[in-house]
N, C-alpha and C positions, 0 to 999 in steps of 0.2 A: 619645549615650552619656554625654556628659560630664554633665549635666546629671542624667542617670537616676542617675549614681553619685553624684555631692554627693545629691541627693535621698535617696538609702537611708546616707551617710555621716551625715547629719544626725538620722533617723531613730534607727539607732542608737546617737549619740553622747544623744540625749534621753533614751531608753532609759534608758542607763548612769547617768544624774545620777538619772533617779528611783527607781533600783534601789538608788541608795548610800544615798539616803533614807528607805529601808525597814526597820525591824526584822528581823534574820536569820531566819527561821525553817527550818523544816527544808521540804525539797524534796520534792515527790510526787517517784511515781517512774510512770512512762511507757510504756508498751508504743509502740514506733515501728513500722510495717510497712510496710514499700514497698510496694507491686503491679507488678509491671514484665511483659512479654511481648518475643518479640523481634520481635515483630511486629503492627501494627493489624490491628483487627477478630477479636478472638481471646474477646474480652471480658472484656478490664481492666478498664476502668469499670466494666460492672456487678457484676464480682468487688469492686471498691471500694466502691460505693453501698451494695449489697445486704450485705455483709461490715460494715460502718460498721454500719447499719440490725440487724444479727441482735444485734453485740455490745452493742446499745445496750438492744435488750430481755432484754436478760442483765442490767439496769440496769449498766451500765456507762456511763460519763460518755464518749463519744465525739469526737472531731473528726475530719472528712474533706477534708484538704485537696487540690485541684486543681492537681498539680505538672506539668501539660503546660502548659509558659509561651507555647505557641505558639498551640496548637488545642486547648484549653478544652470539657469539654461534659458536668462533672457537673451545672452550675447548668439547662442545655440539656433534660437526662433527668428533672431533678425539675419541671420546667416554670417553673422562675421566672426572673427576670430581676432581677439583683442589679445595686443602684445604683452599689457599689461592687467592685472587684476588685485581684486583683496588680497590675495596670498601675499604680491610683493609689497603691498602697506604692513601688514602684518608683520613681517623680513623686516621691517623697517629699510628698505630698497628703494625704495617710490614713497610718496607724499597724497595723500588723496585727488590734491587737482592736477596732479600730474598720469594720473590713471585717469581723467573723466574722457570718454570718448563722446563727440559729435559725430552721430549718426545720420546718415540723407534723409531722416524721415521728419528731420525737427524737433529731435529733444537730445538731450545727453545723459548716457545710461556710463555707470560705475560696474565695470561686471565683477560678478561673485567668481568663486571660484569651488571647481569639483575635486572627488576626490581626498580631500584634507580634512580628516577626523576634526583634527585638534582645531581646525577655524569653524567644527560645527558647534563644539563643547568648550567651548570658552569659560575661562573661570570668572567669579565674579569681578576679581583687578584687570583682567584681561579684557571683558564687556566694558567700563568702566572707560580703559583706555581707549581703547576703539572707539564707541561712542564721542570722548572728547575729542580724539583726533580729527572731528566730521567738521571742525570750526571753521572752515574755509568755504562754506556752502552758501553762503547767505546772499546769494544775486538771485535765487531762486523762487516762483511764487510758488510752485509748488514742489514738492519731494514724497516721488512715489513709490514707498518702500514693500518691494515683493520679500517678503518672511519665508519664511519654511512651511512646509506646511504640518500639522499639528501641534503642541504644545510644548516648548522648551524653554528654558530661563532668558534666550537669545529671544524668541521671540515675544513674551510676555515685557520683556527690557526696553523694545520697539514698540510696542504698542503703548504701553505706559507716557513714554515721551512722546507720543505723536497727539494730534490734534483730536483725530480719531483713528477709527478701526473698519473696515467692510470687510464683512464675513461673507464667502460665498460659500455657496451650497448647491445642490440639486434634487430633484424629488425624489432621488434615491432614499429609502428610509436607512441605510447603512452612515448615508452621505448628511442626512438630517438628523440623528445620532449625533456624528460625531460634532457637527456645528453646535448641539446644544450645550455641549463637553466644554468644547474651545470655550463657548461665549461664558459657560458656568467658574472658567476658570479665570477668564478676565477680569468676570463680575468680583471674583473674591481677591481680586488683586485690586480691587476698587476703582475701575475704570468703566464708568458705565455709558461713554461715548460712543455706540456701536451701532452700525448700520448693516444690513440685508441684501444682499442682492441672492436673488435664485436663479442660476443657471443649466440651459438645456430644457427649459419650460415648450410645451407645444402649444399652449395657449396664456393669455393673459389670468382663465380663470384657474389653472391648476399651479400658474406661478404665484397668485394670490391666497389660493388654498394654503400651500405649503407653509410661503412667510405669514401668512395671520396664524398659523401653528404655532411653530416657532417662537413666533412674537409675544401671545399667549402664556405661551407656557413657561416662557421667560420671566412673566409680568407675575404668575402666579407663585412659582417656585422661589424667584431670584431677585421678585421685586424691582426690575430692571425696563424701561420704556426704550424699546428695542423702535428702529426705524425702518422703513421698508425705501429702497435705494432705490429696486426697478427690478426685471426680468431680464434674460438674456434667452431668446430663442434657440432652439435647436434648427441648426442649422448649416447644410451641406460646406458654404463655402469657408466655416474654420476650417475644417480639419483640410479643406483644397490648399490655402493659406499655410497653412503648417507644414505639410508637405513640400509646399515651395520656398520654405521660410524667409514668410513675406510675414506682417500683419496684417490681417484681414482687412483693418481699416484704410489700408492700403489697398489689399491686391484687389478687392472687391467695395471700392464706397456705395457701391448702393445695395448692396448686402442689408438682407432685414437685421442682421445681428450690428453690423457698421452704424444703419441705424438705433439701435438699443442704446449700444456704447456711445454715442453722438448725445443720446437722451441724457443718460448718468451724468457725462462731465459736465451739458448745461446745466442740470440739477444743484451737483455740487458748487458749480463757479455762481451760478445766482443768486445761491445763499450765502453767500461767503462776505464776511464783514469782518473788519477787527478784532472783536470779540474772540473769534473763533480762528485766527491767525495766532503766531508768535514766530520771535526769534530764534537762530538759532540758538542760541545764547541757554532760552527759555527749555529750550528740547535738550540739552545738555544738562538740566539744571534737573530736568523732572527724572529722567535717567540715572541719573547717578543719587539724586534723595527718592527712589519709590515710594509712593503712600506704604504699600506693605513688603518691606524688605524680602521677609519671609517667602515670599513667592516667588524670589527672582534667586533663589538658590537652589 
């Protein structure tokens, strides 16, 4: 660990000298989106992959970064095998834009890395650093940050600094459980930016059922105006897509699911105003002051 943190203390102390070097200009501004669930196998990732992929043929300039420091596996579903990843930023080996990979599909994904305890339990100087080190990102509209799934100080860290949050879930009641978990613990982290999507729905009315549940009882419990994103069908050709690891929105565009996730990213991009954007600058800032410290320990 010691070793890992000079490694990323070094990283971003070079950062800073070449940034002071720079002519001011003015900053993009950023749409940041977590993905979190409270639970695996819900389908986060492909909510991130596919979500990354839709906004991008909206041309929007995308990046999707692989924020499971543990168990990694967007580089895994696009089938490639990246030379580089977080481990060697972490090393202090590599610099973040020198890991970004451009993918054929039209975005650039950062991949996570499997395996390594210690890059899933980061300490708080450690999170801290990492986070700053992300300052080289800002050509970006949006950054689409795949978390881990369930609740740990790493991902309540990402959520906090992002714009917002999409919780996905399924009408598993095990699966809707644990999203009320997730979302109860955001909430007390004081983030109450949080959107819905329900996943593997067989109709629009039991996808509706679920999140008006959910939503509910969020509003009653937790005092929290939860929002409904959209449904994600159940539907043969992911799991054909994964198998071939394609993304769906790829291997099959006229897929009813290709459609869903077509739906979401118009969703998101049409509401999107200044207001609801920020710098990177901004995402480092909220990161590293959390409204409730306490929570990201």
């Amino acid at each position: 660990m010691v070793d890992q943190a000079e490694g990323l203390r070094n990283l971003v102390n070079e950062q800073s000298k070449i940034e002071k070097t720079k002519i001011k200009k003015t900053r993009k501004k950023t749409k940041i989106i977590s993905i979190a669930s409270g639970k695996g196998g819900v389908g986060k990732s492909n909510l991130s992959l596919n979500l990354a992929l839709a906004l991008a043929d909206l041309e929007k300039k995308v990046l999707l970064l692989d924020a499971d420091l543990g168990l990694a596996n967007i580089n895994i579903m696009l089938g490639i095998i990246p030379k580089f990843n977080l481990y060697h930023v972490m090393k202090g080996k590599k610099k973040f834009h020198e890991i970004i990979m451009k993918v054929p599909h039209g975005i650039d994904i950062i991949a996570g890395a499997s395996g390594f305890s210690d890059l899933a339990n980061l300490d708080t100087e450690m999170r801290k650093i990492f986070i700053r080190s992300l300052n080289s990102l800002e050509k970006y509209d949006y950054i689409i940050i795949d978390t881990a799934a369930g609740v740990s100080a790493n991902v309540l860290g990402f959520v906090q600094a992002s714009n917002e949050v999409i919780i996905i879930t399924t009408p598993e009641p095990t699966a809707i459980t644990d999203a009320y978990g997730i979302i109860k613990t955001i909430v007390h982290a004081e983030f109450t930016d949080i959107r819905l999507v329900i996943n593997r729905v067989k109709s629009i009315i039991e996808g509706k059922k679920v999140s008006d549940r959910i939503i509910q009882i969020s509003k009653r419990y937790l005092d929290v105006d939860l929002k409904n994103l959209g449904y994600l069908f159940e539907d043969p050709s992911l799991p054909k897509a994964v198998r071939k690891q394609e993304p769906v929105i790829r291997a099959f565009p006229n897929a009813q699911i290709t459609k869903s996730f077509r739906h979401i990213a118009e969703i998101i991009d049409n509401r999107i105003n200044d207001k609801n954007k920020q710098t990177i600058k901004s995402f480092f800032r909220k990161f590293l002051r959390p409204k409730n410290k306490k929570n990201l320990i």
